[in-house]
DRENKE-170306 format. One record per residue (C-alpha): residue number from 0; residue in one letter; chain; x, y, z. Coordinates in steps of 0.001 Angstrom, whole numbers. Layout:
<site><i>NUM</i><aa>A</aa><ch>A</ch><u>X</u><v>Y</v><w>Z</w></site>
...
# end
This chain:
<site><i>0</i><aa>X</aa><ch>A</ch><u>-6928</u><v>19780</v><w>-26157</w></site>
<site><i>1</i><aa>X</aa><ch>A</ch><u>-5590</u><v>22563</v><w>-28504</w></site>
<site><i>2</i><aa>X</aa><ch>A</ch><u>-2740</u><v>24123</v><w>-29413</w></site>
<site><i>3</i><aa>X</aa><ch>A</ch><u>-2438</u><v>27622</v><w>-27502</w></site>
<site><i>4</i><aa>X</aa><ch>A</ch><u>-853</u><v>29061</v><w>-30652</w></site>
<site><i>5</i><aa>X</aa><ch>A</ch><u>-1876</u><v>29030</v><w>-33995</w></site>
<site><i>6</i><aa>X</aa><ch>A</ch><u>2146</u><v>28964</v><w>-35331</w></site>
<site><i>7</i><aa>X</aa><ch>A</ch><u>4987</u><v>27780</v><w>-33550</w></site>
<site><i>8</i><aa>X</aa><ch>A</ch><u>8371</u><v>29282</v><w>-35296</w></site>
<site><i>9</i><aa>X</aa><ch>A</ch><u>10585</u><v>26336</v><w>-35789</w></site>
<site><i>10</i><aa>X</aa><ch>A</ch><u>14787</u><v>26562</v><w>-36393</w></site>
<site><i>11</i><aa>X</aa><ch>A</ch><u>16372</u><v>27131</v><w>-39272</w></site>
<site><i>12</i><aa>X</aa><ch>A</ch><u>17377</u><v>23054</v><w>-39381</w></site>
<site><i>13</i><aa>X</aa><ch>A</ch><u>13639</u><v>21579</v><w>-39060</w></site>
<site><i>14</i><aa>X</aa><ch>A</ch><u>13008</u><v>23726</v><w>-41861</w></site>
<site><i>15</i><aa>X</aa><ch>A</ch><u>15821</u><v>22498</v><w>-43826</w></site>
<site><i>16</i><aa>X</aa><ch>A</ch><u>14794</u><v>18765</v><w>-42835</w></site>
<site><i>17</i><aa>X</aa><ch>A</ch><u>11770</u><v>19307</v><w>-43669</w></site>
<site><i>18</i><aa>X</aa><ch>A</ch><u>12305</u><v>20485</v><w>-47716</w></site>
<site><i>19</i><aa>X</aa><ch>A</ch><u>14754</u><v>17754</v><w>-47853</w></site>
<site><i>20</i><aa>X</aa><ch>A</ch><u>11908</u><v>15154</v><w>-47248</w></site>
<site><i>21</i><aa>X</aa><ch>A</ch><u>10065</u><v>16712</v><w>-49492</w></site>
<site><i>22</i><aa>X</aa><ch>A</ch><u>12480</u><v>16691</v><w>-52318</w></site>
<site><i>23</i><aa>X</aa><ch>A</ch><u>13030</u><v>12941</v><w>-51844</w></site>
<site><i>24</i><aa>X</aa><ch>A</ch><u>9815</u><v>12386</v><w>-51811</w></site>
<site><i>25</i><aa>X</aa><ch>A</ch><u>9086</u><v>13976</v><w>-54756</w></site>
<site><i>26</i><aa>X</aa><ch>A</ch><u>12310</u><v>11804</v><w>-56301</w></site>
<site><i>27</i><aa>X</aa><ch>A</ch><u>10595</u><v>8391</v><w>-55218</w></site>
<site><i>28</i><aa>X</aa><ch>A</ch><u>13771</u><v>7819</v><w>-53023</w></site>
<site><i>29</i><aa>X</aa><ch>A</ch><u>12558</u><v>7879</v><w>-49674</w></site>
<site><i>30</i><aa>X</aa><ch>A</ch><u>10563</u><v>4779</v><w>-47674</w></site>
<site><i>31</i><aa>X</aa><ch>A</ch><u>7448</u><v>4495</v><w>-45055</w></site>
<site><i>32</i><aa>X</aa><ch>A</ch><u>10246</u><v>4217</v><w>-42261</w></site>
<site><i>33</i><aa>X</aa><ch>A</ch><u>12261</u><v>7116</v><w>-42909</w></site>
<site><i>34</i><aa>X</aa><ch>A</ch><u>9371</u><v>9600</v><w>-43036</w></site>
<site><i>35</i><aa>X</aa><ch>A</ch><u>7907</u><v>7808</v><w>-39754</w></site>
<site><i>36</i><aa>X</aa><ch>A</ch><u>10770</u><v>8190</v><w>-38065</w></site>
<site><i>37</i><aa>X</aa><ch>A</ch><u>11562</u><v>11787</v><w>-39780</w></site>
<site><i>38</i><aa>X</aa><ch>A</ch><u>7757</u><v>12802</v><w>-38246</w></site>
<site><i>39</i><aa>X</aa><ch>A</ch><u>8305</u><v>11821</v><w>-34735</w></site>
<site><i>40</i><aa>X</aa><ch>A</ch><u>11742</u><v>13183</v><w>-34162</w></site>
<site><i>41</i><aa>X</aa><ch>A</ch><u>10633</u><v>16855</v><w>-35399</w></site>
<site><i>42</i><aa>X</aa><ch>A</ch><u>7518</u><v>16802</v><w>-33458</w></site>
<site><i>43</i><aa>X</aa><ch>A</ch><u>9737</u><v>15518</v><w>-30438</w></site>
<site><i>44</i><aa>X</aa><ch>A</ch><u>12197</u><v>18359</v><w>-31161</w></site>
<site><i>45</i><aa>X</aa><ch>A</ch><u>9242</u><v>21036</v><w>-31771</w></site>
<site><i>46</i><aa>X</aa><ch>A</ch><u>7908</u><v>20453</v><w>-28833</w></site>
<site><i>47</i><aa>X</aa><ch>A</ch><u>11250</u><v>19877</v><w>-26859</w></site>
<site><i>48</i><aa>X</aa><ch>A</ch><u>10509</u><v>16660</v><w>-25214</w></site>
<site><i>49</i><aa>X</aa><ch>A</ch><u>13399</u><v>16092</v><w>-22483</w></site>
<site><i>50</i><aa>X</aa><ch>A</ch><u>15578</u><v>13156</v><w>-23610</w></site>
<site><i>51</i><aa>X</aa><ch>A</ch><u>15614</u><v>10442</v><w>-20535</w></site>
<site><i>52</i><aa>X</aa><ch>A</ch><u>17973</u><v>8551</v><w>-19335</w></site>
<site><i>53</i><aa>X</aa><ch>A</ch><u>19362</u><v>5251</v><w>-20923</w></site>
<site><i>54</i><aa>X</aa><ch>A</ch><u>17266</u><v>2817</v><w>-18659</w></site>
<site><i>55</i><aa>X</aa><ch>A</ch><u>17870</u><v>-1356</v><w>-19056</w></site>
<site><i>56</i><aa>X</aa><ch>A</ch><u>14967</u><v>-1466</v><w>-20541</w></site>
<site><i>57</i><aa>X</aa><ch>A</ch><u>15878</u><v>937</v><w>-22992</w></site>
<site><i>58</i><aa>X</aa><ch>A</ch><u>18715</u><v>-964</v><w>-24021</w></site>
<site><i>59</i><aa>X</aa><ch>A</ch><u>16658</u><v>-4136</v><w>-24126</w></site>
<site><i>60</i><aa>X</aa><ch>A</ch><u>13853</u><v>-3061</v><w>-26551</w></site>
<site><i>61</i><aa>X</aa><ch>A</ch><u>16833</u><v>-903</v><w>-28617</w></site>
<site><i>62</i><aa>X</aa><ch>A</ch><u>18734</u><v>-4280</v><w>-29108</w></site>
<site><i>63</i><aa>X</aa><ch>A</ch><u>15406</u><v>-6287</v><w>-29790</w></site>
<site><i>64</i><aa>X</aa><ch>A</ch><u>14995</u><v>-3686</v><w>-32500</w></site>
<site><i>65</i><aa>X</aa><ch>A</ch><u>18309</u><v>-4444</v><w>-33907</w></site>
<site><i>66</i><aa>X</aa><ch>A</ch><u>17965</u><v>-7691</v><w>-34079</w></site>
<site><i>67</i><aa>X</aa><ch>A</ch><u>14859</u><v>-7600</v><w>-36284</w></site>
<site><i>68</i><aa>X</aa><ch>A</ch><u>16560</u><v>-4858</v><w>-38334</w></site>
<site><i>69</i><aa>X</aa><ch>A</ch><u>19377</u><v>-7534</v><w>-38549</w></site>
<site><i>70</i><aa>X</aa><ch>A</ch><u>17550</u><v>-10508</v><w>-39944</w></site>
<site><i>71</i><aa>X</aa><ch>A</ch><u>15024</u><v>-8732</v><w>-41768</w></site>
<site><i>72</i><aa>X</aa><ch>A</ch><u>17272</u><v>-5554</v><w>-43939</w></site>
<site><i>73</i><aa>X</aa><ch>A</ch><u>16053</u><v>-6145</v><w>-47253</w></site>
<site><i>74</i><aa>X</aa><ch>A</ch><u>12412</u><v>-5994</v><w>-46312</w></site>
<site><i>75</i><aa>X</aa><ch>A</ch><u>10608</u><v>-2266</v><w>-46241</w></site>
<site><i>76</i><aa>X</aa><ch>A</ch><u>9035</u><v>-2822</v><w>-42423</w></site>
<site><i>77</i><aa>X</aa><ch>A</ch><u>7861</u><v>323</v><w>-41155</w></site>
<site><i>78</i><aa>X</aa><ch>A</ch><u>7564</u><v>1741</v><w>-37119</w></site>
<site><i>79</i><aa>X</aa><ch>A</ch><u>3917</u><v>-220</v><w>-36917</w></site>
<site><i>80</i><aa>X</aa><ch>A</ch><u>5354</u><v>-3970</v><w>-37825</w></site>
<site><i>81</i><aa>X</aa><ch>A</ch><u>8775</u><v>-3411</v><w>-36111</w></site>
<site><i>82</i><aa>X</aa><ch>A</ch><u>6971</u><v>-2215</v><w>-32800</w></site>
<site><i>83</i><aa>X</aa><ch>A</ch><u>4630</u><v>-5129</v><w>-33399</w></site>
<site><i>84</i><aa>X</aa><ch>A</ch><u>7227</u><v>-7609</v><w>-33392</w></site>
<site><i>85</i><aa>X</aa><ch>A</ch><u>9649</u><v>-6132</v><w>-30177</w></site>
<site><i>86</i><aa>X</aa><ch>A</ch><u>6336</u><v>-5072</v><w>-28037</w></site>
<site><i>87</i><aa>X</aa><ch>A</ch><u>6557</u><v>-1209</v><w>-28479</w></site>
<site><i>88</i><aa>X</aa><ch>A</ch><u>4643</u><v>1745</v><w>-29621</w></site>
<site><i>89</i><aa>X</aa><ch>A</ch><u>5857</u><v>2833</v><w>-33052</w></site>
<site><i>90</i><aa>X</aa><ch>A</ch><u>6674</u><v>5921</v><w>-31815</w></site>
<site><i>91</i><aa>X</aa><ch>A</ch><u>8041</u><v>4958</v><w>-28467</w></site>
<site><i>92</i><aa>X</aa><ch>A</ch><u>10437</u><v>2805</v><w>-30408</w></site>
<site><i>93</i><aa>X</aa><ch>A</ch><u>11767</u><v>5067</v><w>-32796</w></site>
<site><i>94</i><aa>X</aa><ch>A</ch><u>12967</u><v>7607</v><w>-29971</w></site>
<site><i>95</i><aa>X</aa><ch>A</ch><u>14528</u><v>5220</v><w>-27745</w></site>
<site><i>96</i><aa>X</aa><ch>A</ch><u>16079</u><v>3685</v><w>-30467</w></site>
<site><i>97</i><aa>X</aa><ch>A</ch><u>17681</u><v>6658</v><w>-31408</w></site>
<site><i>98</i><aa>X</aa><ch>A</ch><u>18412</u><v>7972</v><w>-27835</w></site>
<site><i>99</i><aa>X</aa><ch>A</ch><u>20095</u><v>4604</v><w>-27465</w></site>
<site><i>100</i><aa>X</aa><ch>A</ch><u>21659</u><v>3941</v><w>-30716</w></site>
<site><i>101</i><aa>X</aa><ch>A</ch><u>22058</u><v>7348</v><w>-32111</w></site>
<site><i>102</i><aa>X</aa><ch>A</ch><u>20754</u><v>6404</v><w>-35749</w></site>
<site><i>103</i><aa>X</aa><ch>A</ch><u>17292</u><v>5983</v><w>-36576</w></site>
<site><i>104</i><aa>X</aa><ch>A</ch><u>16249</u><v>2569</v><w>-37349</w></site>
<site><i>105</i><aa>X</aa><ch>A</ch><u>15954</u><v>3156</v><w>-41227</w></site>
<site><i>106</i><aa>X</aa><ch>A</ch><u>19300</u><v>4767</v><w>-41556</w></site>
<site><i>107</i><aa>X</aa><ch>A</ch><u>20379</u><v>1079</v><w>-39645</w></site>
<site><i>108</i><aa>X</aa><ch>A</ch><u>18848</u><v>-382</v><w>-41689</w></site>
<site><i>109</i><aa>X</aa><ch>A</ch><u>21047</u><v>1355</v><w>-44870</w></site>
<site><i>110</i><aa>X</aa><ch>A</ch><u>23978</u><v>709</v><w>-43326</w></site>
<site><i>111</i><aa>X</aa><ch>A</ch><u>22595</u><v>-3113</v><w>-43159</w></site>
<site><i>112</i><aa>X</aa><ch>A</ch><u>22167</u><v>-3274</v><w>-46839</w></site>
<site><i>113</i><aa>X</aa><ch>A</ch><u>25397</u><v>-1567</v><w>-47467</w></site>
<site><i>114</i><aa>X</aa><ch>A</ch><u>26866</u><v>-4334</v><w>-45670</w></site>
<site><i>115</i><aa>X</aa><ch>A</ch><u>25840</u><v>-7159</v><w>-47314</w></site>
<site><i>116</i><aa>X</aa><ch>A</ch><u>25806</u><v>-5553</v><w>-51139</w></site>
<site><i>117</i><aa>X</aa><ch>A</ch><u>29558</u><v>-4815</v><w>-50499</w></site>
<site><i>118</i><aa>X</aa><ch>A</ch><u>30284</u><v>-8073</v><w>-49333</w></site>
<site><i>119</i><aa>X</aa><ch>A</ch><u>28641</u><v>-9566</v><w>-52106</w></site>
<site><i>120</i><aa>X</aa><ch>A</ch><u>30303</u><v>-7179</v><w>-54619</w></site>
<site><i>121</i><aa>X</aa><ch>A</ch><u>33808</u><v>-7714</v><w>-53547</w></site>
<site><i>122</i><aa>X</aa><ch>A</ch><u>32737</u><v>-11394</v><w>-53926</w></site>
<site><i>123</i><aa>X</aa><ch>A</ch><u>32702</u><v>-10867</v><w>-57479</w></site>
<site><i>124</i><aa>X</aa><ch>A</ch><u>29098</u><v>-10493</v><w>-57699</w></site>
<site><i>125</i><aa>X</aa><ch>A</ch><u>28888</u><v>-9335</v><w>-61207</w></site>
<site><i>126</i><aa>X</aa><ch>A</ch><u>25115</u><v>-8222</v><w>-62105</w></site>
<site><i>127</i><aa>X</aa><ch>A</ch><u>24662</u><v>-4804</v><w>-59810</w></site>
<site><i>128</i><aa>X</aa><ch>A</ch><u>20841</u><v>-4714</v><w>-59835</w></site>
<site><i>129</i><aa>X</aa><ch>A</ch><u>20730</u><v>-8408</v><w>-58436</w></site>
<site><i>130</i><aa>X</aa><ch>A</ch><u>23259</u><v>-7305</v><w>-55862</w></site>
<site><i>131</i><aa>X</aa><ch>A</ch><u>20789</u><v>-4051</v><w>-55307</w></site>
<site><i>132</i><aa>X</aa><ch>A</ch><u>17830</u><v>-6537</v><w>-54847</w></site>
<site><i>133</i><aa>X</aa><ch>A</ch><u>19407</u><v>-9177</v><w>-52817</w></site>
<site><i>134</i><aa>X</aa><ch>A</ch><u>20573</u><v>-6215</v><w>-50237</w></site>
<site><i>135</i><aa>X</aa><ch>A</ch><u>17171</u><v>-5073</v><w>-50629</w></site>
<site><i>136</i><aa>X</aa><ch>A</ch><u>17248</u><v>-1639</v><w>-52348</w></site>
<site><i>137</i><aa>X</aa><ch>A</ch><u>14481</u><v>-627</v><w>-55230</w></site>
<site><i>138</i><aa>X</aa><ch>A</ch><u>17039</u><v>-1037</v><w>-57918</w></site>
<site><i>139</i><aa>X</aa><ch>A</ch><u>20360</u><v>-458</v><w>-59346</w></site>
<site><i>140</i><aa>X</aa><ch>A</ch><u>19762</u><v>3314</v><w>-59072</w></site>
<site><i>141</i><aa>X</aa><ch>A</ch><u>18752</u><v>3363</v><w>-55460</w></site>
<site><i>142</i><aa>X</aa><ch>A</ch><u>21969</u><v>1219</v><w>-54849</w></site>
<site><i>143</i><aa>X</aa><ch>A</ch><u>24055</u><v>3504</v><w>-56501</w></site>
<site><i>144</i><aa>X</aa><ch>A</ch><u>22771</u><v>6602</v><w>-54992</w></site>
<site><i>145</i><aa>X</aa><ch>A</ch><u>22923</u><v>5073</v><w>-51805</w></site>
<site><i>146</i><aa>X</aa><ch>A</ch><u>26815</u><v>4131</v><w>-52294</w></site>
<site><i>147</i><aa>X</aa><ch>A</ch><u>27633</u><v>7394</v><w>-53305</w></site>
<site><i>148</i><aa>X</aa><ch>A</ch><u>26219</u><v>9138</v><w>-50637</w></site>
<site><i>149</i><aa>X</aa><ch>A</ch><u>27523</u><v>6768</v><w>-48186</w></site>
<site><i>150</i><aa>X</aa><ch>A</ch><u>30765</u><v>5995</v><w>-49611</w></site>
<site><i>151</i><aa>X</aa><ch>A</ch><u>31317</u><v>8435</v><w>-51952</w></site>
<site><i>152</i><aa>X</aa><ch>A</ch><u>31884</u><v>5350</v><w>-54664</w></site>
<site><i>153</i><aa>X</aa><ch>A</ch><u>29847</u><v>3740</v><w>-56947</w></site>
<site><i>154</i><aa>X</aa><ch>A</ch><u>28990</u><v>-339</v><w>-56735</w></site>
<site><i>155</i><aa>X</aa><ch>A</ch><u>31396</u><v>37</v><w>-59919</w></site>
<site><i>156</i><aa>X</aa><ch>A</ch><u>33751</u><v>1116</v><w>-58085</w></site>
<site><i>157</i><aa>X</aa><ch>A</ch><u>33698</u><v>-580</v><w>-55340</w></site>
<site><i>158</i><aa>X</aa><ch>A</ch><u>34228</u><v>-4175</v><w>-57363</w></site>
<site><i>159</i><aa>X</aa><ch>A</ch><u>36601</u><v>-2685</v><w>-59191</w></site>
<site><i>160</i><aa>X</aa><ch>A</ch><u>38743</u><v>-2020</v><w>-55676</w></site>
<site><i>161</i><aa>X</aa><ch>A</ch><u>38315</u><v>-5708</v><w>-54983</w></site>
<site><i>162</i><aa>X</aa><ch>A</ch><u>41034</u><v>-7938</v><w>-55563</w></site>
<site><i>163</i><aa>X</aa><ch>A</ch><u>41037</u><v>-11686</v><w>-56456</w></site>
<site><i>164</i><aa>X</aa><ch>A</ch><u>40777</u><v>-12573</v><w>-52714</w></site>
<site><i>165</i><aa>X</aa><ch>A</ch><u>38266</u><v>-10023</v><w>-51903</w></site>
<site><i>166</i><aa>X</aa><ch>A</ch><u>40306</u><v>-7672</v><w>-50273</w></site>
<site><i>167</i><aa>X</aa><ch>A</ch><u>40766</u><v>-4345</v><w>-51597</w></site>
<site><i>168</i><aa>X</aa><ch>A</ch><u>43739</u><v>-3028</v><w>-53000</w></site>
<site><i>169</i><aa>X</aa><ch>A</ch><u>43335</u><v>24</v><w>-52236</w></site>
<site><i>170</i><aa>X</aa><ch>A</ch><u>41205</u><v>1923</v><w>-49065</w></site>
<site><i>171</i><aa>X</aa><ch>A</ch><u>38196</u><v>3342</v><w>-49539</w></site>
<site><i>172</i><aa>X</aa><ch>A</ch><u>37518</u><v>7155</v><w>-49880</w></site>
<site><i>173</i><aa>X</aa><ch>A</ch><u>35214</u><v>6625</v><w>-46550</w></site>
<site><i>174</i><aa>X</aa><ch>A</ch><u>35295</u><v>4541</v><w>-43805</w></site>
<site><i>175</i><aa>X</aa><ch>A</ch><u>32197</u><v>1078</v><w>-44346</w></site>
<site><i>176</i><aa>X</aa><ch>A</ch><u>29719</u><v>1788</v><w>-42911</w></site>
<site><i>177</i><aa>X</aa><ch>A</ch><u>29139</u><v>271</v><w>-39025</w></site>
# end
């Protein structure tokens, strides 16, 4: 079947989404997941797809996703392996994960890494790009872009903050991430 127009015009926001992807692509900073995910969520919203309801099953397959997300972070899995391994389309998967979740599985899957290279920084961890590849970022940079756009502080930073025990002395500029 075909398209019955030739151009569909699109909102102001898929436009903006759209350059944004292709400045981080450009930059090197952006992953096989995120631009998966990033493709079926502006088709869906192109062509308006109704969201459904939040079924059981839903739930099921959105928690089977997290769990993989949750043991495997640091590796670069995109929609095709982690529908593999819960029993789901790639694309099925990424929009019920979001409908169910409300954050795509890559930007879980951030918030995963974040997770375990602050723990391990207000640990004491003292080399940043081991902490950056044991969380499973690229490198040092990545982690440190990643921080700061998250956080709004550097891994620097953030060890500084920690005290002896691992507790910080002082609260963070943004809430961790969840």
């Amino acid at each position: 079947s075909t398209f019955p127009k030739t151009h569909m015009p699109a909102d102001l926001s898929i436009y903006v989404a759209i350059r944004d992807l292709a400045r981080s692509a450009a930059r090197s900073s952006v992953n096989a997941l995120a631009v998966e995910e990033f493709t079926v969520n502006t088709v869906s919203r192109l062509l308006q797809w109704p969201q459904p309801a939040v079924s059981r099953r839903h739930e099921i397959l959105a928690a089977d996703a997290e769990e993989y997300l949750a043991a495997h972070f640091r590796d670069d899995a995109d929609l095709h392996t982690i529908g593999r391994q819960v029993g789901a389309s790639p694309h099925h998967l990424s929009r019920v994960f979001r409908h169910v979740t409300g954050s795509t599985m890559s930007g879980r899957r951030t918030q995963l890494r974040l997770r375990h290279a602050l723990h391990l920084l207000q640990d004491g961890a003292a080399d940043i790009s081991a902490v950056a590849v044991a969380a499973g970022f690229y490198d040092h940079s990545h982690l440190v872009k990643t921080t700061r756009a998250h956080l709004g502080l550097t891994p620097g930073q953030i060890r500084g903050l920690a005290g002896k025990n691992g507790q910080s002395k002082s609260p963070g500029q943004r809430p961790m991430p969840s």
